[in-house]
C-alpha positions in Angstrom: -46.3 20.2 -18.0 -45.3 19.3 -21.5 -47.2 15.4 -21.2 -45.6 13.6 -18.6 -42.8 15.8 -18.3 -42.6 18.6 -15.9 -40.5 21.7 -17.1 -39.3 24.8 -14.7 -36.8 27.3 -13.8 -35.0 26.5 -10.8 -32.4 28.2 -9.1 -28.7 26.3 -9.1 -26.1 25.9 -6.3 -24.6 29.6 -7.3 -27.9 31.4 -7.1 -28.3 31.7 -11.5 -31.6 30.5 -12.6 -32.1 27.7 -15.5 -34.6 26.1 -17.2 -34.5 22.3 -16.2 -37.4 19.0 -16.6 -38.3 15.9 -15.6 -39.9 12.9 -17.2 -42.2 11.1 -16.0 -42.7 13.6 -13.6 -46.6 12.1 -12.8 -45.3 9.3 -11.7 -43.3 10.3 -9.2 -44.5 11.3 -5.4 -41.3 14.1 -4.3 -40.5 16.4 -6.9 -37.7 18.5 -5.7 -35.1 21.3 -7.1 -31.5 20.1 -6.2 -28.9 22.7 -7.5 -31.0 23.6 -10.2 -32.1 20.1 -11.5 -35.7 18.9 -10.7 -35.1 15.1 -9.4 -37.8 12.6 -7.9 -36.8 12.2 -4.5 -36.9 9.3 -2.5 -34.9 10.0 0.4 -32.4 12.6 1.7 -31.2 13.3 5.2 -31.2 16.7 7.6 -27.6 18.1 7.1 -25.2 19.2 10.4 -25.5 23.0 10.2 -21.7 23.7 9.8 -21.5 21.8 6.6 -23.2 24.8 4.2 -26.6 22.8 2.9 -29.3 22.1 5.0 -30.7 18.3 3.8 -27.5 16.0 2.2 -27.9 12.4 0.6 -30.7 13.3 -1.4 -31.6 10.1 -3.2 -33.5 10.2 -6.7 -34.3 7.2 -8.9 -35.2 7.1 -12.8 -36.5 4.3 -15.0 -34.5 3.5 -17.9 -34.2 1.3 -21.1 -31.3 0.5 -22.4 -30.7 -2.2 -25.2 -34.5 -3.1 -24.7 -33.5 -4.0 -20.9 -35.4 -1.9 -18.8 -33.4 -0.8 -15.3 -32.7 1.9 -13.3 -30.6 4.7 -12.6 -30.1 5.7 -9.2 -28.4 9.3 -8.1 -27.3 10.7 -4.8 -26.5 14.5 -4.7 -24.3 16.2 -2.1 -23.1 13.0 -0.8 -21.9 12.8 2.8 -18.1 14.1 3.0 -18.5 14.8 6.6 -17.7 11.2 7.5 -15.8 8.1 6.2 -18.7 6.2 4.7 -22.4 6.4 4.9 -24.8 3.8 4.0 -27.8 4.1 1.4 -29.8 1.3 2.3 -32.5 1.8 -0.1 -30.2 1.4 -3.1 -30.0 -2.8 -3.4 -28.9 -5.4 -5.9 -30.1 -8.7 -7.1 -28.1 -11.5 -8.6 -27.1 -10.9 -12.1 -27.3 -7.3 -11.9 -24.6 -5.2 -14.3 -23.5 -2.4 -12.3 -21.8 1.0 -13.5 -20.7 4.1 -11.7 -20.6 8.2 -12.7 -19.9 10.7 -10.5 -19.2 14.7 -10.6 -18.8 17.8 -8.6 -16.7 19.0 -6.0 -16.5 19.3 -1.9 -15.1 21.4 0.6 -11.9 19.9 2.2 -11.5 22.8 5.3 -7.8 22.7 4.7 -6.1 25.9 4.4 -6.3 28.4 1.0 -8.1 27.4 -2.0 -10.1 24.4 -0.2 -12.6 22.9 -2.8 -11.7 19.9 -4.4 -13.3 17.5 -7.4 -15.3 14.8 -6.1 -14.1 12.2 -8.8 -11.0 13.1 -9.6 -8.9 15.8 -7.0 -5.9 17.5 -8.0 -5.0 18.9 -4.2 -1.6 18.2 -2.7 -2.9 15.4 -0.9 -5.1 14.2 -3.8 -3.6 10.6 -4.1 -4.4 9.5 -0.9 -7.3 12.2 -0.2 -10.6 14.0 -0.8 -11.7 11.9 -3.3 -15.2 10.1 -2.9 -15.7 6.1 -2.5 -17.6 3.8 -3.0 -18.8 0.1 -2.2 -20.9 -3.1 -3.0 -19.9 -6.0 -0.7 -19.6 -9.2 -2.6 -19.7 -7.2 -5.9 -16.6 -4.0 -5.9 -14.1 -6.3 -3.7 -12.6 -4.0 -1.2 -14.9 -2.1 1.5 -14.0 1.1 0.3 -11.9 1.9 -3.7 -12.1 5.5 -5.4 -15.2 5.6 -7.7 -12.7 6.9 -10.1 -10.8 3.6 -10.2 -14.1 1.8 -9.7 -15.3 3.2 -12.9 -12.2 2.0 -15.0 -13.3 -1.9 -13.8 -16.8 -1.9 -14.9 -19.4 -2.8 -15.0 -19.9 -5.1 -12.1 -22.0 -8.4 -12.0 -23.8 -9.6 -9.0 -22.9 -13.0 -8.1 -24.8 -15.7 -6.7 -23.8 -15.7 -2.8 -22.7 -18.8 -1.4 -24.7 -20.0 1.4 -24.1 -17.3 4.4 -23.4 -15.0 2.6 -25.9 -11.8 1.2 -25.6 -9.6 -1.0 -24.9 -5.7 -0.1 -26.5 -2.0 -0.5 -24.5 0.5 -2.1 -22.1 2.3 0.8 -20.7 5.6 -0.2 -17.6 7.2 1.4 -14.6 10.2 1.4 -11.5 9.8 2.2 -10.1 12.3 4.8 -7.8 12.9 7.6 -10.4 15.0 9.4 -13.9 14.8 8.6 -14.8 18.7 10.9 -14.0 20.7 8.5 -15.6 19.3 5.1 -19.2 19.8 3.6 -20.6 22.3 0.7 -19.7 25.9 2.9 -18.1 29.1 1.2 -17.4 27.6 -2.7 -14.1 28.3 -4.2 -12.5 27.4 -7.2 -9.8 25.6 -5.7 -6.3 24.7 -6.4 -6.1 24.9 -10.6 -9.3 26.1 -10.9 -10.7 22.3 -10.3 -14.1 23.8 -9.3 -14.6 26.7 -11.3 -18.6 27.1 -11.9 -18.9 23.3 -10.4 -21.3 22.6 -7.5 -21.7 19.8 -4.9 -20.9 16.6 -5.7 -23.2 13.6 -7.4 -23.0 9.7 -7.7 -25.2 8.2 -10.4 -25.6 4.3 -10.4 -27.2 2.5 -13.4 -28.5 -1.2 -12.4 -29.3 -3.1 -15.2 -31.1 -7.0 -14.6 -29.1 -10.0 -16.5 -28.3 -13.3 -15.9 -27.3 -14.8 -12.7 -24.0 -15.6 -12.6 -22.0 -17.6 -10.3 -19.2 -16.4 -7.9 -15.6 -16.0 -9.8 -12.6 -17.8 -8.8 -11.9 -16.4 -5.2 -9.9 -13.7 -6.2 -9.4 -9.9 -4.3 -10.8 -7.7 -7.6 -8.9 -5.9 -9.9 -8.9 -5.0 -14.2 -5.7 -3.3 -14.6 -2.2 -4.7 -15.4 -0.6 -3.6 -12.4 -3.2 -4.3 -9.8 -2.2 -6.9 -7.1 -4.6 -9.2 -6.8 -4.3 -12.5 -4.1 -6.2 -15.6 -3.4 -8.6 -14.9 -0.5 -9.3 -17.9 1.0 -4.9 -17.9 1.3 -4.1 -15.1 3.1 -1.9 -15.4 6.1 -2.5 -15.0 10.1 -2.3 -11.3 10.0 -5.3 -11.0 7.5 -2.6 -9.5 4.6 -2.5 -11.1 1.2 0.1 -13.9 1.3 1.8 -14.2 -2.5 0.4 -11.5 -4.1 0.5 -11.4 -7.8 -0.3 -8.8 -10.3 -3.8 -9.1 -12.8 -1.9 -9.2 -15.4 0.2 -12.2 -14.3 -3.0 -13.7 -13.6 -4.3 -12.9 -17.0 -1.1 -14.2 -19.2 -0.3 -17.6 -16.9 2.2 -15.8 -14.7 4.0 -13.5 -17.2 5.7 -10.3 -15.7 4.1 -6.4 -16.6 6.8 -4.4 -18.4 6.3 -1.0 -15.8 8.2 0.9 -18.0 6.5 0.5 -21.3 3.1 0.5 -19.1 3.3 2.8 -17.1 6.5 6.0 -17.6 3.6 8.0 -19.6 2.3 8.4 -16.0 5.6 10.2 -15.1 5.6 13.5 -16.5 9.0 14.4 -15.1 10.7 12.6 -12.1 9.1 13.9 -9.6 5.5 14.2 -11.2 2.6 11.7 -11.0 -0.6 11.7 -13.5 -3.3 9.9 -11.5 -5.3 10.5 -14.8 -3.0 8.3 -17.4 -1.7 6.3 -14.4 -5.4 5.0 -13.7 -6.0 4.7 -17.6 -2.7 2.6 -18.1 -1.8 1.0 -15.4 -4.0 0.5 -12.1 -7.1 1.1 -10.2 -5.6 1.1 -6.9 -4.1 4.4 -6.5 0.0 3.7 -5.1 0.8 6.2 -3.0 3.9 7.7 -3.5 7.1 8.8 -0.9 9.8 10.5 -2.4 12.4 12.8 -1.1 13.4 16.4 -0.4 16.6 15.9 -2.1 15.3 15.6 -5.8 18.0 16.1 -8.1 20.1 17.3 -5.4 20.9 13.7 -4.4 18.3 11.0 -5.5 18.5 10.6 -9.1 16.3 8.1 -11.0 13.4 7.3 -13.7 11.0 7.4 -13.9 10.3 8.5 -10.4 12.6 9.3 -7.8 10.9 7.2 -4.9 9.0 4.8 -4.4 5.2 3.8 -5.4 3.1 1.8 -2.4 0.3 -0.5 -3.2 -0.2 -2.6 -0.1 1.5 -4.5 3.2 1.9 -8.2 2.0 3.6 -11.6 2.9 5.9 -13.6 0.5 7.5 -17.0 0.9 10.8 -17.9 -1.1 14.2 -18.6 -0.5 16.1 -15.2 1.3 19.3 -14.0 -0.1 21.4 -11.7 1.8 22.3 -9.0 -1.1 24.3 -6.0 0.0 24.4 -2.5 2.0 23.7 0.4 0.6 26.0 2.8 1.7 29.2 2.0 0.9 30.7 5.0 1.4 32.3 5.4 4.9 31.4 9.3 6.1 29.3 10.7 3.7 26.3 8.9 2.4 26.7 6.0 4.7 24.6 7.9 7.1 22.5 8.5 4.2 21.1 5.7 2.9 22.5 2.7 5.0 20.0 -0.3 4.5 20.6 -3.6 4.4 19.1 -5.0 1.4 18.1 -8.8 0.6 16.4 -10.6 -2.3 13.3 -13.2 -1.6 12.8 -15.3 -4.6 8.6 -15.7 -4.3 6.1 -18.4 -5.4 5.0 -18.7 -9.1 6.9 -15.2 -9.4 4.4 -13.7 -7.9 4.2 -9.6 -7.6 7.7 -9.6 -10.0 7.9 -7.2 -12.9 10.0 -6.2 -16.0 12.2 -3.2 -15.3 15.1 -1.6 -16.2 16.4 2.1 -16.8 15.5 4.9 -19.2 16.4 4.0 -22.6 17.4 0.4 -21.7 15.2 -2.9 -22.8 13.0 -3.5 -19.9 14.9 -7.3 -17.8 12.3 -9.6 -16.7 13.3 -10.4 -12.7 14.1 -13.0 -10.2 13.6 -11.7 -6.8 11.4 -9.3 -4.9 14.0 -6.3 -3.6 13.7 -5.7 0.3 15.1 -3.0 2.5 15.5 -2.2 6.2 17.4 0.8 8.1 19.7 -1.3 10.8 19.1 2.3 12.8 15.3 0.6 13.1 16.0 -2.9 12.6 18.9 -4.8 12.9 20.8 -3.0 15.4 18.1 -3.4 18.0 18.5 -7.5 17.4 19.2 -9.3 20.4 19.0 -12.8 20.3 22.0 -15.3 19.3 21.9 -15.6 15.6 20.7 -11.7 14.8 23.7 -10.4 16.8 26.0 -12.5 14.5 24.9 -9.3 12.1 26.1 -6.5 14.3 29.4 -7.2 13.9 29.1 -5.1 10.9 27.7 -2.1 12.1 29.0 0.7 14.0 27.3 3.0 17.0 24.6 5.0 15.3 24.1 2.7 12.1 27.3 3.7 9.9 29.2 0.9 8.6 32.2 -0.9 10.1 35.4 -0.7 7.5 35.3 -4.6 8.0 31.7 -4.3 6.4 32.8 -2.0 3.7 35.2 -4.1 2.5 33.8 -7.9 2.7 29.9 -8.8 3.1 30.6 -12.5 2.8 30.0 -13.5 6.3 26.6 -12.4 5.5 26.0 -13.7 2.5 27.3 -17.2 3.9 24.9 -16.8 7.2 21.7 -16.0 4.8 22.6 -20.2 2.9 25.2 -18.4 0.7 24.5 -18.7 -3.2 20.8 -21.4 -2.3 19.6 -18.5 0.4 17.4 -19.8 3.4 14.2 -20.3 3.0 12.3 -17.5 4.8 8.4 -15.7 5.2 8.8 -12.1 4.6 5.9 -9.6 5.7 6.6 -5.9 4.0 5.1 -2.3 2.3 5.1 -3.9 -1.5 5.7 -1.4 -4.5 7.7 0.0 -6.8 11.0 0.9 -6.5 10.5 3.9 -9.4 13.6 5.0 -9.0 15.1 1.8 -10.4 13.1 1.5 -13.6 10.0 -0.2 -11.3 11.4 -3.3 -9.9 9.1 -4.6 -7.1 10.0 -4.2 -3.4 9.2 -5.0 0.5 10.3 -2.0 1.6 10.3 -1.5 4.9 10.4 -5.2 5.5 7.9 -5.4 9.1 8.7 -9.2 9.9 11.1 -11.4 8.5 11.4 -15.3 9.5 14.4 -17.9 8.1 15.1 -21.6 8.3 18.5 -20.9 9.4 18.9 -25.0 9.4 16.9 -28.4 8.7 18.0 -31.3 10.3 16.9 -35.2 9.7 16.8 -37.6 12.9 15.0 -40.6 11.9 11.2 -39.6 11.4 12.0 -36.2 13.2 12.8 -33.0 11.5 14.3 -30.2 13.4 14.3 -27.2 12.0 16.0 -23.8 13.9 14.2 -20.4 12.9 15.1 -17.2 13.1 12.6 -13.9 12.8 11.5 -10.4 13.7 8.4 -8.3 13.8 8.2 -4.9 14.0 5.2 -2.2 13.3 7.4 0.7 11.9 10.1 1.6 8.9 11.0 3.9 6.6 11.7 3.8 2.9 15.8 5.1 3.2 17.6 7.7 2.1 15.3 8.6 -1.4 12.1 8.5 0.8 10.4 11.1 3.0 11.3 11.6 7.2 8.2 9.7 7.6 7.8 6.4 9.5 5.3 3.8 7.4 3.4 2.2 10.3 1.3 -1.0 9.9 -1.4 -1.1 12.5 -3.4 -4.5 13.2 -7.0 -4.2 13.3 -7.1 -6.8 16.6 -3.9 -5.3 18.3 -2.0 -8.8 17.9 0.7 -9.5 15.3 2.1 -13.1 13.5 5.0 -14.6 12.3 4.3 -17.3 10.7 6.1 -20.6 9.3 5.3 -23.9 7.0 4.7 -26.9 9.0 6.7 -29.9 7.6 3.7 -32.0 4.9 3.1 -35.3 6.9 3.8 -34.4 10.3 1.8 -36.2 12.5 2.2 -34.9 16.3 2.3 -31.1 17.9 5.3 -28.9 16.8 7.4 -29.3 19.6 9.4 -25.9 20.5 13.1 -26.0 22.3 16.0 -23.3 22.7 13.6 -20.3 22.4 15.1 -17.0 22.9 12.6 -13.8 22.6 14.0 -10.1 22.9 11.7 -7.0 22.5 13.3 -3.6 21.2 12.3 -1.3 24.0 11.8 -2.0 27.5 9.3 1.0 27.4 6.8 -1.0 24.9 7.4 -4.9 26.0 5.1 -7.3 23.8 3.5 -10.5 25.1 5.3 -13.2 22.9 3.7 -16.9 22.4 3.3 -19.8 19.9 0.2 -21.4 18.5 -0.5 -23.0 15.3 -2.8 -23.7 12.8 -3.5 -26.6 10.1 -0.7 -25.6 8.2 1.4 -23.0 10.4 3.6 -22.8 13.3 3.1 -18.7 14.5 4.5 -16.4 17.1 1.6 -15.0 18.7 3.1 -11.2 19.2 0.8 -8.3 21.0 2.5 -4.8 22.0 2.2 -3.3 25.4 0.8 -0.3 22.9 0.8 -0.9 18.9 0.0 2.8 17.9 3.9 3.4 18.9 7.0 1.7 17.6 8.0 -1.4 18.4 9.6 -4.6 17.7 10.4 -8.4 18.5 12.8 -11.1 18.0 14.1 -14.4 18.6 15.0 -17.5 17.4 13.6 -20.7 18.5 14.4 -24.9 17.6 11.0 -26.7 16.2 10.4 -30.8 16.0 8.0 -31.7 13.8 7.1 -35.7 14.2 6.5 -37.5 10.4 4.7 -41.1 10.6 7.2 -44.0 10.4 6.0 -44.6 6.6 6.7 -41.1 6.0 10.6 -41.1 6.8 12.6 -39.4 4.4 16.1 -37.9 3.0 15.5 -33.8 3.2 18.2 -32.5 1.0 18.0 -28.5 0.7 16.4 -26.9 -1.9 19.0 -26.1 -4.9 18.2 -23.0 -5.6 20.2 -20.4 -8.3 21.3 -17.0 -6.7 20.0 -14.5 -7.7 20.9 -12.4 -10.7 23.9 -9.7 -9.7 22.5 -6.5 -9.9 24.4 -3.1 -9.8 25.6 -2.4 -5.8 22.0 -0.6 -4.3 22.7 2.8 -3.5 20.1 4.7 -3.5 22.1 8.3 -3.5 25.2 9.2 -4.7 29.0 9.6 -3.2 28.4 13.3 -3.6 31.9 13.9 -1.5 33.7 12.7 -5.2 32.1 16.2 -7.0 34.4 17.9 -4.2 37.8 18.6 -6.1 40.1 20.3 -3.3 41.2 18.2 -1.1 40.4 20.4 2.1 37.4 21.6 1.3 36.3 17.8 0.5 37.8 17.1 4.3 35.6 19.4 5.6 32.8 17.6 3.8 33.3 14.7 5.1 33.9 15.7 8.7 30.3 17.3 8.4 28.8 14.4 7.8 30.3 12.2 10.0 29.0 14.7 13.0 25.8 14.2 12.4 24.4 12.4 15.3 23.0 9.2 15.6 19.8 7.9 16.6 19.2 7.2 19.9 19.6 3.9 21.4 16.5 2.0 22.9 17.1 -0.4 25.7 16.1 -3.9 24.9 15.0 -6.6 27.4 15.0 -10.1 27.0 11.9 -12.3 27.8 10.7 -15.3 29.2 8.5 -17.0 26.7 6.9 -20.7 27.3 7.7 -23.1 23.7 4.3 -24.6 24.5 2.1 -24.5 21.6 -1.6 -24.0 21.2 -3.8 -24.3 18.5 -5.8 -21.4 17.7 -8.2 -21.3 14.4 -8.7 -17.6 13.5 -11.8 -15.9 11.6 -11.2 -14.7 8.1 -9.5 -11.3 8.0 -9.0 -8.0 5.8 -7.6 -10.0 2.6 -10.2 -13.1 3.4 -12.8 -10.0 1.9 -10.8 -9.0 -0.6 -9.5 -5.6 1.3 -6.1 -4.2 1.3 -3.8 -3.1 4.3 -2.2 0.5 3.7 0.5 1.5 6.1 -0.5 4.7 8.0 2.5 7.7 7.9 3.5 9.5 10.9 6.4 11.8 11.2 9.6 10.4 12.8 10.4 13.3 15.0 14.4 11.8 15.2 14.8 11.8 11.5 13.3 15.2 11.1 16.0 16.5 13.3 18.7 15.1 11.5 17.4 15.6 7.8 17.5 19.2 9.2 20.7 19.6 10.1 21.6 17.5 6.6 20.2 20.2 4.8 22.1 22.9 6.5 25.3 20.9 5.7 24.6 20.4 1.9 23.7 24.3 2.1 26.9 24.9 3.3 28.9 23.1 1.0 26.2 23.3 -2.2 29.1 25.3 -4.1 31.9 22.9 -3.8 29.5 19.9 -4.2 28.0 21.4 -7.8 24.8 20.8 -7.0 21.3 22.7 -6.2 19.8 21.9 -3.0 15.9 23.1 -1.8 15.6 25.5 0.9 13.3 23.5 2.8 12.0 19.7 3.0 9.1 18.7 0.8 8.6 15.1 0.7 5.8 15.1 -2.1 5.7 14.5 -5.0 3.2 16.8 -7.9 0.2 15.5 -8.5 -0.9 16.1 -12.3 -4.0 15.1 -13.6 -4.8 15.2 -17.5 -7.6 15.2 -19.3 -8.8 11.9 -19.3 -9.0 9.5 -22.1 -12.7 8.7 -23.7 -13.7 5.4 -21.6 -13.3 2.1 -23.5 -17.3 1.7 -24.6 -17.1 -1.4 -21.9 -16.5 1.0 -19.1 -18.5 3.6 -20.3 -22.5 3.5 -18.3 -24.6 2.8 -20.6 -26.9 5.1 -22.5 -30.9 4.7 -22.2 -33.0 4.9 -25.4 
């Protein structure tokens, strides 16, 4: 002992001996070596036997003073990776509290080859949306589980004062995994880049500092950097998703739009690189994933990413413009990239950004992009005014020549240049590959006012929608399928009720069709304060499947109330250049046969296969139903959940062996197999602005 303080040599995670102390070491009741560091424990937990340590969560807890405020700092080493969060009931807060986050070390993954991955910051292959560590503070971090990397860029945290009901959390750490059998502190390697050369188990150290109670800040989901969306949670809509979702810094500068370009193409190495590191510095806390293509190069050009960058599924409300098709070119590429693309013009210009291409101005924007892949979507429509869109489609999703050549029975049936006014449920992100311009893409529900009709003190209004659980992100994406599961099994499509109506919605005309007579959905219609829905719940929602219909509503306005309804006049939205995602590659082809051949290639690759859909027999009686407050109500995001799409796979591989084929004549250098990820680079991170840093005790 050296006063207080006991010194020793202790033997570290890797079996070297060092000398190491602790202060205050009379004070404390469990003095124990953990990987080589003496710590006062207060708690720590028997470990399974395959994970390589035998105790795990060992909690230790120093006094501190820091700027004359004396707190605490609490530390929990070899945190459980074994499962998707653990709570550490011991470690509570107190209103006012300033909260800050460290962390260090690495884990074992399980997966195959070098397997040991950093704990903070993981530079695997699946590093973006895996093996990182998380963490959680309800009422105080926002979402139930955010990397404490991205946690640590927002702090520190203050502890409100809870509104009546509510209480304050304990600290809930967590890892984020596919499969939780494999992982622990077993057989150390240095894994992929050398990420855990001479680095042991992981750590989390959390200073708590006392201060001032504060009150609870305006009710928005959390965020601190530019591009995070943030929502209003006590507005989200039936399906618990955040309903006009804007970004922090529109929030921050009364609605202005984030320039992605100037913000964010440091985080783009090359075009088919991401740096977490500068992309969590610059940009945001919330970790986009990413879904690019095979084809890089090849086919799919763009800047500063070619793909796309997913933040969240989200629901917008605007006016709906009908926009264009994609692919344009009959017998190559327009079974490539077919999509039918539309424009939604949101709220406050909510979730809009500055974009443009490389070495061009960055153009604020007018619309939110969306996408859908008729082969999913809209040739599986079956009731009355969807089918009016299948006259411009052909068996297997290629375009008509009538299509090719004139879209303007489209454009007139979406309201022409004012649009229809329409609630739009999608995957929101980036479109990187077009300078950043924001997207719903797939779009999972759609519903319009195809027309609004004045009768006296009745309006009738006739609706159009869809729902479906499953889409892909076209022809510059991966195979995969972007699923949106509901945590309750039941779906919504929602619309407005007309301000001032004073009776029931009353329903007539109601046609209902579901996409596969293999998954039928039970289809009804409540409503809410402010929302006529259609109640929608699959026969089984872990598997494709989708919904549509069309329906007359009467909403009743009080005598006093009576008015003239004239549509909206809205402005079209700007032109932009024709959406095509991939080019005409047929036009690099200079011989004439060889460029026939080409073309006859691609036109034999086969379609998808059709589904069988089956009208159904839904009542238009409408019940209210009042529904609890859901994922976005705390403040919690809804990421889609990938799957392979066996029928895509199938034909992306038999595309590949045509482009082989022809790769001389076409000029261009095609990959040898399909790798639908893009590299994950992680710098050296910046110095911490002082604000973020924890703080240091005296």
């Amino acid at each position: 002992m050296e006063g207080t303080t006991l010194v020793a040599q202790c033997i570290d995670f890797f079996g070297n001996e060092k000398k190491t102390s602790l202060v205050d070491a009379t004070s404390c009741k469990n003095i124990s070596n953990v990987d080589g560091d003496l710590r006062c424990v207060v708690s720590q937990r028997p470990a399974p036997q395959k994970v390589g340590v035998p105790v795990s969560d060992i909690v230790s807890v120093r006094d501190v003073t820091i700027g004359g405020v004396a707190g605490k700092v609490w530390r929990i080493d070899r945190p459980n990776v074994w499962q998707r969060t653990t709570d550490y009931t011991m470690i509570g807060f107190k209103p006012g509290d300033r909260v800050w986050f460290k962390a260090g070390g690495c884990a074992q993954t399980g997966r195959s080859g070098a397997s040991w991955d950093e704990y903070l910051w993981p530079q695997g292959t699946d590093s973006p949306t895996m093996y990182a560590g998380t963490a959680y503070i309800q009422m105080v971090t926002g979402s139930s589980v955010r990397r404490i990397g991205s946690l640590m860029s927002c702090q520190p945290f203050h502890v409100p004062i809870p509104n009546p009901g509510e209480s304050i959390g304990f600290l809930t750490l967590g890892y984020e995994d596919n499969d939780y059998s494999d992982n622990g502190y077993w057989k150390h390697d240095n894994g992929e880049r050398d990420q855990c050369k001479n680095v042991g188990p992981a750590w989390v150290e959390v200073t708590v500092l006392p201060g001032a109670p504060v009150t609870r800040p305006v009710a928005y989901s959390p965020g601190c950097k530019p591009f995070d969306l943030v929502w209003d949670i006590n507005h989200e809509d039936f399906n618990g998703l955040p309903l006009n979702a804007q970004w922090f810094s529109q929030l921050q500068h009364k609605g202005e739009q984030p320039d992605f370009p100037k913000l964010c193409s440091p985080a783009f190495p090359d075009s088919k690189s991401v740096d977490y590191t500068k992309l969590g510095e610059r940009c945001t806390s919330q970790d986009p994933t990413t879904d690019i293509h095979w084809a890089l190069g090849a086919i799919c050009n763009g800047w500063p990413l070619q793909g796309h960058l997913n933040w969240m599924i989200a629901t917008y409300q605007g006016p709906v413009w009908f926009e264009s098709i994609s692919g344009t070119h009959l017998g190559d590429n327009a079974l490539w990239d077919d999509d039918y693309n539309f424009d939604l013009k949101p709220q406050r210009e909510a979730g809009l950004t500055r974009s443009g291409d490389q070495g061009q101005p960055s153009q604020p924007a007018i619309t939110i992009h969306m996408e859908m892949d008729p082969t999913e979507s809209i040739n599986h429509l079956g009731s009355t005014w969807w089918q009016r869109a299948q006259g411009y489609i052909l068996s297997g999703g290629a375009l008509s020549a009538k299509a090719i050549h004139s879209t303007d029975d489209l454009h007139a049936m979406f309201g022409g240049q004012h649009g229809l006014y329409g609630v739009v449920t999608g995957l929101f992100g980036l479109d990187a590959e077009h300078g950043g311009q924001s997207e719903l893409h797939p779009i999972y529900a759609m519903a319009v006012r195809a027309s609004d009709t004045v009768k006296g003190n009745k309006i009738q209004q006739h609706w159009a929608y869809f729902l479906r659980n499953y889409g892909n992100e076209g022809g510059c994406a991966s195979t995969g399928l972007h699923m949106w599961d509901s945590p309750g099994g039941d779906y919504f499509v929602q619309i407005p009720k007309v301000k001032g109506a004073v009776m029931d919605p009353r329903l007539s005309d109601v046609q209902t069709w579901a996409w596969d007579k293999s998954n039928v959905s039970r289809v009804s219609f409540v409503h809410s304060k402010d929302w006529l829905v259609v109640k929608i719940r699959p026969q089984n929602a872990t598997t494709p499947f989708g919904v549509d219909g069309e329906f007359t509503v009467e909403f009743t306005l009080a005598h006093s109330a009576k008015q003239k309804r004239a549509v909206p006049q809205e402005a079209p939205p700007k032109a932009r250049e024709t959406e095509r995602e991939s080019a005409d590659l047929s036009t690099n082809i200079s011989d004439p046969a060889a460029k026939a051949k080409f073309q006859a290639a691609m036109r034999s690759l086969p379609p998808a296969p059709p589904k069988e859909r089956v009208r159904l027999e839904v009542s238009p009686e409408v019940t209210a139903e009042k529904r609890a407050p859901g994922t976005a109500a705390k403040g919690q995001s809804t990421s889609a959940r990938v799957v392979a799409d066996p029928t895509q796979q199938q034909r992306e591989a038999q595309l590949i062996q045509v482009l082989q084929t022809h790769q001389q004549d076409l000029k261009v250098e095609v990959p040898a197999n399909l790798n639908s990820k893009a590299t994950v680079v992680r710098s050296k991170p910046a110095d911490a602005a002082p604000a973020n840093k924890p703080p240091t005790a005296e």
